[in-house]
C-alpha positions in Angstrom: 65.6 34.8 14.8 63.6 37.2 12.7 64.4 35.1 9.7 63.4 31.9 11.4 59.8 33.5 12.6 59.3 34.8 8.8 60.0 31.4 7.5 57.7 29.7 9.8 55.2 32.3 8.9 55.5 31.1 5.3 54.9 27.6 6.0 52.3 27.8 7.8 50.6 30.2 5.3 51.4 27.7 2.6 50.0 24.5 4.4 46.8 26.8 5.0 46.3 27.3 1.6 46.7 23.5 0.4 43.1 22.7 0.4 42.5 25.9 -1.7 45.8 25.3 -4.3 44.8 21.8 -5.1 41.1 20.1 -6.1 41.2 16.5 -5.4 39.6 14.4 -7.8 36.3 13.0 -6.7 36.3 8.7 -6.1 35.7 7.0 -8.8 32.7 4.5 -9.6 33.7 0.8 -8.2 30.9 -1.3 -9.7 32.5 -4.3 -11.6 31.3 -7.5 -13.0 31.5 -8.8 -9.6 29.4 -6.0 -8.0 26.5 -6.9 -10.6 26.8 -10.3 -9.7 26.7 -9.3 -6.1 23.4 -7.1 -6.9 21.9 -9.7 -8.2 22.4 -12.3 -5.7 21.3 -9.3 -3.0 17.7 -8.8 -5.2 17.1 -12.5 -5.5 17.3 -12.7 -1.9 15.3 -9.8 -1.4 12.7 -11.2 -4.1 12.6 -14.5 -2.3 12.2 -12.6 1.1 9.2 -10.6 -0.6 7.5 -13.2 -1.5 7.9 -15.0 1.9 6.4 -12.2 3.1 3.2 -12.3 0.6 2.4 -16.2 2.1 2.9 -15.1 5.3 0.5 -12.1 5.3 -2.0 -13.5 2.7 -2.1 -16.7 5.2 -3.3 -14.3 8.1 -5.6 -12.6 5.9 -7.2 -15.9 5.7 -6.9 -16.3 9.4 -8.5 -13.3 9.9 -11.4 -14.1 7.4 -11.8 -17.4 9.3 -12.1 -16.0 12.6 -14.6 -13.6 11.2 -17.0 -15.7 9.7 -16.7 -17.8 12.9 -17.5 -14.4 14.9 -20.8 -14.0 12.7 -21.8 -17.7 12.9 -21.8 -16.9 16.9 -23.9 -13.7 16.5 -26.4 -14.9 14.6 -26.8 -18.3 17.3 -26.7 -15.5 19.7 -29.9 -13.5 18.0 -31.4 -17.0 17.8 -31.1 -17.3 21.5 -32.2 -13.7 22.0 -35.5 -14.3 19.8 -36.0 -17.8 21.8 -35.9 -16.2 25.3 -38.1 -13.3 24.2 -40.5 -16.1 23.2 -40.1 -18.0 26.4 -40.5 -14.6 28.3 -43.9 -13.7 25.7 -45.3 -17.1 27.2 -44.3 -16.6 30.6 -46.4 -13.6 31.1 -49.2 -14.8 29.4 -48.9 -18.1 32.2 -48.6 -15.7 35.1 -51.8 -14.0 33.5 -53.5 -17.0 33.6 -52.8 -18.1 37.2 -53.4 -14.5 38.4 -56.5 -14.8 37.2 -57.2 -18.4 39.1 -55.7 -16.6 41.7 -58.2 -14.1 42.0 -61.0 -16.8 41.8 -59.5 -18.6 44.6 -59.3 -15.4 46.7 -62.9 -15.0 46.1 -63.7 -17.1 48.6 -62.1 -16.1 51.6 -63.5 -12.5 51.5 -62.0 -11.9 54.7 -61.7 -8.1 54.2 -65.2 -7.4 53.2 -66.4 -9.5 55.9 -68.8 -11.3 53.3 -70.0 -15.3 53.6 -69.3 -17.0 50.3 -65.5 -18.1 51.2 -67.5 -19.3 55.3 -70.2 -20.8 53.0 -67.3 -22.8 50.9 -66.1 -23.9 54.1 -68.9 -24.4 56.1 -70.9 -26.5 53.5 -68.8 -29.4 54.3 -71.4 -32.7 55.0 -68.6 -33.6 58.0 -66.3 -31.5 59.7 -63.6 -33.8 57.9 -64.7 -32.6 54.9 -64.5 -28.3 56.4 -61.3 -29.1 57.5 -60.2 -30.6 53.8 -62.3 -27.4 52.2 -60.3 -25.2 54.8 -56.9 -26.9 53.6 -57.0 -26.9 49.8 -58.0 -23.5 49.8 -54.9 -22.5 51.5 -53.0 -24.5 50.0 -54.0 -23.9 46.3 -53.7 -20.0 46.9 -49.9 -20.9 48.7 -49.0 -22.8 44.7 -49.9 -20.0 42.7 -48.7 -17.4 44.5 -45.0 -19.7 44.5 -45.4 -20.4 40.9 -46.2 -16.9 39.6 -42.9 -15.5 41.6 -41.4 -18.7 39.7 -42.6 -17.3 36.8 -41.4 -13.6 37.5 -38.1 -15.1 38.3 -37.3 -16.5 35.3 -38.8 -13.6 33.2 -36.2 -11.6 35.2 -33.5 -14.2 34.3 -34.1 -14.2 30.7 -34.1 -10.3 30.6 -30.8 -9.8 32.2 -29.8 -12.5 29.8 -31.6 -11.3 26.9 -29.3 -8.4 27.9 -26.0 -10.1 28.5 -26.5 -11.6 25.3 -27.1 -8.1 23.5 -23.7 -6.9 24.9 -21.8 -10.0 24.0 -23.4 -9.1 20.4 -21.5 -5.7 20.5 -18.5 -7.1 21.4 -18.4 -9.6 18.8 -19.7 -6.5 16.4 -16.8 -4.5 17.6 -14.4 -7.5 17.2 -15.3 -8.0 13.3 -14.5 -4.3 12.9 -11.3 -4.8 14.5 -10.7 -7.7 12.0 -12.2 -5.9 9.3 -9.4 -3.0 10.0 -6.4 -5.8 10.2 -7.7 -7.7 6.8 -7.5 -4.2 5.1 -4.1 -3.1 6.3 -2.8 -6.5 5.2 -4.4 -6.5 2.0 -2.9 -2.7 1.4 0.6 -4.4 2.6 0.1 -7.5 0.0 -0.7 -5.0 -2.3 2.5 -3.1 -1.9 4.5 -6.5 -2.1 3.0 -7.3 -4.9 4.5 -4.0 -6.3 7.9 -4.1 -4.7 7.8 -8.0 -6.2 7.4 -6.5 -9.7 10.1 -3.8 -9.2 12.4 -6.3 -7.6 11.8 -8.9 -10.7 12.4 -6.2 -13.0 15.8 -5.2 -11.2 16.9 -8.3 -11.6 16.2 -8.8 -15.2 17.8 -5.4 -15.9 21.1 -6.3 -13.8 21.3 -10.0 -15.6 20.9 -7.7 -19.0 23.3 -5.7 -18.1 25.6 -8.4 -17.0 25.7 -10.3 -19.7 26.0 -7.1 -21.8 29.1 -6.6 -20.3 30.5 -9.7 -20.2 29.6 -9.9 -23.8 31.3 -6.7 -24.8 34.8 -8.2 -22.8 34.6 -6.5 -19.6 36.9 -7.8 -17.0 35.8 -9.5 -13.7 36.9 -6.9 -11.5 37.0 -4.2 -14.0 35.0 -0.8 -13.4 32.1 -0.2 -15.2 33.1 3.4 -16.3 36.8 1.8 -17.2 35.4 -0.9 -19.3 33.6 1.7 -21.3 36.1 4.3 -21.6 38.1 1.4 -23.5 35.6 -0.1 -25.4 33.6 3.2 -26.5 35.3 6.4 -26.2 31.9 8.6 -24.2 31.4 11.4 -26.7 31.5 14.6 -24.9 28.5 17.6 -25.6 28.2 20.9 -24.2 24.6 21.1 -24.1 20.3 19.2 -24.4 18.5 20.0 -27.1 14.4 19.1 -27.3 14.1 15.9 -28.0 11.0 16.3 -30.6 11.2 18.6 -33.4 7.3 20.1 -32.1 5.3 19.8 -29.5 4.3 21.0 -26.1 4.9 20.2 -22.4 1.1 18.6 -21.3 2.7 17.6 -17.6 5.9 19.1 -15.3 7.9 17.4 -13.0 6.7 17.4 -9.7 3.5 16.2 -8.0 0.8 14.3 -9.5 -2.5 11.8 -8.9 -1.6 11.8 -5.3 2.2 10.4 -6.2 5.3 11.9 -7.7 5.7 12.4 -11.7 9.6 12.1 -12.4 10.1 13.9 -16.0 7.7 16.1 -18.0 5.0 14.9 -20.4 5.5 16.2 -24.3 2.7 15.5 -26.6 3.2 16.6 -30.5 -0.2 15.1 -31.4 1.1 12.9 -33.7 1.6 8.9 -33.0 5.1 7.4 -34.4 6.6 11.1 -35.2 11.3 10.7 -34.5 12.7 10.8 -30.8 15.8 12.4 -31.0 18.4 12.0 -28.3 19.1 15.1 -25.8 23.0 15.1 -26.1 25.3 13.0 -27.3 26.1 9.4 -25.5 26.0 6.0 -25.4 22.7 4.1 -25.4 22.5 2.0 -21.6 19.5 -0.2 -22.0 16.4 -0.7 -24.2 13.6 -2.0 -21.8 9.7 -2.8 -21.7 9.6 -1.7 -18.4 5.8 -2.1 -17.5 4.3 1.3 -16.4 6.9 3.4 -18.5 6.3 1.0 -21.6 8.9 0.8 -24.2 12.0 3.2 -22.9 15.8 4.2 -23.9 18.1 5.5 -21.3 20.9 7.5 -22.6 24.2 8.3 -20.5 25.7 11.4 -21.2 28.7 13.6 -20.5 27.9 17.1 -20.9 30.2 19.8 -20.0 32.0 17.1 -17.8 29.1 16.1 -15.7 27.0 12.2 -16.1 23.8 12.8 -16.7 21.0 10.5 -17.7 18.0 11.1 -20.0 15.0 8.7 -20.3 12.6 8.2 -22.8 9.2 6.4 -22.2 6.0 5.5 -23.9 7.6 4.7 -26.8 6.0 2.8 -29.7 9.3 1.5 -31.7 13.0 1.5 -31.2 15.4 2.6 -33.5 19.0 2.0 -31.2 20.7 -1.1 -29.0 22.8 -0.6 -26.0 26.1 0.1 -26.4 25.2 2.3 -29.5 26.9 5.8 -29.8 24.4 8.7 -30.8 24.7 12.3 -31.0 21.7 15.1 -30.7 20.1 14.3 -34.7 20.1 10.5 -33.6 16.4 9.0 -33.8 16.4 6.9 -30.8 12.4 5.7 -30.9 9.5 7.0 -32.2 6.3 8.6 -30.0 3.6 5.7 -29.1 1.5 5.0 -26.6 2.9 2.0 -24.2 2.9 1.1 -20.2 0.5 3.1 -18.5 -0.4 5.6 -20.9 -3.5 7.9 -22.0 -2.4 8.9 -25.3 0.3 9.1 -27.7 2.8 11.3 -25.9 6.9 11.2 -24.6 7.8 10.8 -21.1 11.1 12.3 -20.8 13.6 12.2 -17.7 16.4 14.3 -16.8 18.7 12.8 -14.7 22.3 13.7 -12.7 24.4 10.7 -13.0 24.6 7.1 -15.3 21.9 4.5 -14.9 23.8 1.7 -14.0 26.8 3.4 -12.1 25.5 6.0 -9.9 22.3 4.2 -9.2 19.8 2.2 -11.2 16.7 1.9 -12.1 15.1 0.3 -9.4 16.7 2.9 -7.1 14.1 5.7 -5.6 16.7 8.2 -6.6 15.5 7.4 -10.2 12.0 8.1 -9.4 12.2 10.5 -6.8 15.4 12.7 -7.6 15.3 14.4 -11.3 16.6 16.9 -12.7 13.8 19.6 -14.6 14.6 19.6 -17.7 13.4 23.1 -18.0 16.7 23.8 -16.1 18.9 22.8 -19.1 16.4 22.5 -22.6 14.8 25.9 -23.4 11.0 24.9 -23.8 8.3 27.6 -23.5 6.3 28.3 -20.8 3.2 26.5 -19.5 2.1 24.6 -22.6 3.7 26.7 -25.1 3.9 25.5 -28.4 7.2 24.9 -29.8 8.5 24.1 -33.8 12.1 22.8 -33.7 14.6 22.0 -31.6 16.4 24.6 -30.0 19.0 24.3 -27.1 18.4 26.4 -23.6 22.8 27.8 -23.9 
């Protein structure tokens, strides 16, 4: 029994200690031909979906400008109006003016309240006592009009005030409402803007992924052959232990990191000189030589360095001096120093990346903008802006 509860103990010791005896291999990259294909047809959708989406919003930007110069057109009828009823009022009080003052003419005569004779001597100078009674009559009744016409008149002054007034608050509203419109026509303008942009990326995805596509099919990959296979058997990946600067002098004018309110992927090296030899990092295999807009002319490099994919990038280039496909080791002059894309001045961009371009991710991805690697970490440059004269390795 002790025998059997020793052996058990054994095996269960064992199967404990599998996961720590053996290191799986990690899954290997599946993008094929096919894959790229499928990319492709997944951008051009994407691309057709973008720009669906640019008619759409740029069609209810013009909806909104519409309704706002309608909105305007209505406020300025609406001052119009105002200016018309102030007139109207203006000319009103000046009418009840008038027929105050006939008014008080009128009243004149009665003098009832004083107890004085001119309104009896009206009266009672009739020739007949038709004519007193007449006298008597039109008095009245000529003192009865005005009074009703000048509470006519105050009515309608009161009437154009409150809608002089109505009219004024209608104004705001409108006023209000062309902000409100003002706001949306911005927001969609900042979102055609950023179609715009993601229309450019997306174009430029495609036209790398057809590049690389046809590169492959042109080199004799299979249909449904891995990308990392078809390379192994076409180009043995030369293997390096370690970076080395990729200019012979310089010095580092901008890190990695935050910058101009966005996110600067690499580090800036300026040697003062345009044209001077780009050397590559490490040995690899050249991946693509692109025009990629912003970055200008660029080289991305695939690497294998002490076993791990890495990726280096080289923008703002002036010239080319590789293709894709092309083996190079660390004295290889890949491009030369220039001043292309968005640039101020002759200077190398130059990205450090975990993983291949093209098999891990690509470089439409935001992993390539938004996930490198310093390149402090593995090329021994000098601090801050240090000057440096040739082109040691960090190990």
């Amino acid at each position: 029994m002790k025998r059997i509860k020793k052996l058990f103990c054994l095996v269960l010791t064992f199967i404990l200690l599998i996961p720590t005896l053996f290191v799986f291999p990690e899954e290997t990259d599946a993008k094929t031909i096919a894959t790229i294909r499928q990319e492709i047809d997944k951008l051009e959708k994407n691309l057709e979906s973008n720009k669906n989406q640019q008619k759409l919003t740029e069609q209810q930007i013009q909806t909104i400008t519409n309704n706002i110069s309608l909105i305007e057109n209505e406020i300025e009828d609406s001052k119009k109006e105002v200016e018309k009823l102030k007139n109207q009022s203006i000319q009103l009080e000046e009418d009840i003016r008038v027929k105050q003052t006939e008014i008080e003419k009128i009243l004149s005569f009665y003098q009832l309240s004083s107890g004085e004779s001119s309104y009896l001597e009206y009266t009672f100078g009739a020739a007949t006592f038709t004519d007193f009674i007449y006298r008597v009559a039109v008095t009245g009744q000529l003192t009865k009009y005005n009074k009703k016409l000048v509470k006519q008149f105050n009515e309608m002054i009161a009437a154009n005030n409150a809608k002089t007034e109505e009219i004024k608050v209608k104004q705001k509203q409108l006023d209000e409402k062309i902000i409100q419109l003002g706001n949306e026509a911005s927001k969609l303008r900042a979102q055609g803007l950023n179609l715009a942009k993601d229309e450019g990326t997306l174009e430029e995805g495609i036209k790398a992924s057809r590049e690389e596509l046809n590169n492959l099919i042109k080199l004799g990959c299979y249909e449904t052959e891995e990308v990392t296979t078809c390379y192994r058997r076409l180009n043995s990946l030369p293997a390096d232990t370690k970076f080395w600067r990729p200019l012979r002098s310089g010095r580092i004018t901008s890190e990695v990191g935050g910058r101009w309110g966005g996110y600067h992927n690499g580090i800036d090296i300026a040697d003062g000189q345009y044209g001077s030899p780009v050397y590559a990092a490490a040995a690899g295999i050249v991946v693509s030589t692109y025009n990629f807009g912003g970055t200008g002319l660029t080289v991305h490099i695939k690497h294998s360095v002490n076993g791990q994919r890495y990726t280096t990038a080289y923008q703002h280039l002036s010239a080319y001096a590789v293709q894709v496909n092309q083996v190079v080791d660390k004295d290889t002059v890949i491009g030369y120093v220039g001043n292309t894309g968005v640039s101020y001045g002759a200077h190398l961009h130059f990205t450090l990346l975990k993983g291949w371009n093209g098999t891990d991710w690509t470089y439409w991805d935001n992993y390539y903008w938004y996930n490198p690697t310093n390149p402090r970490d593995y090329i021994n440059f000098p601090a801050g802006s240090g000057w440096f004269n040739d082109r040691i390795t960090r190990y």
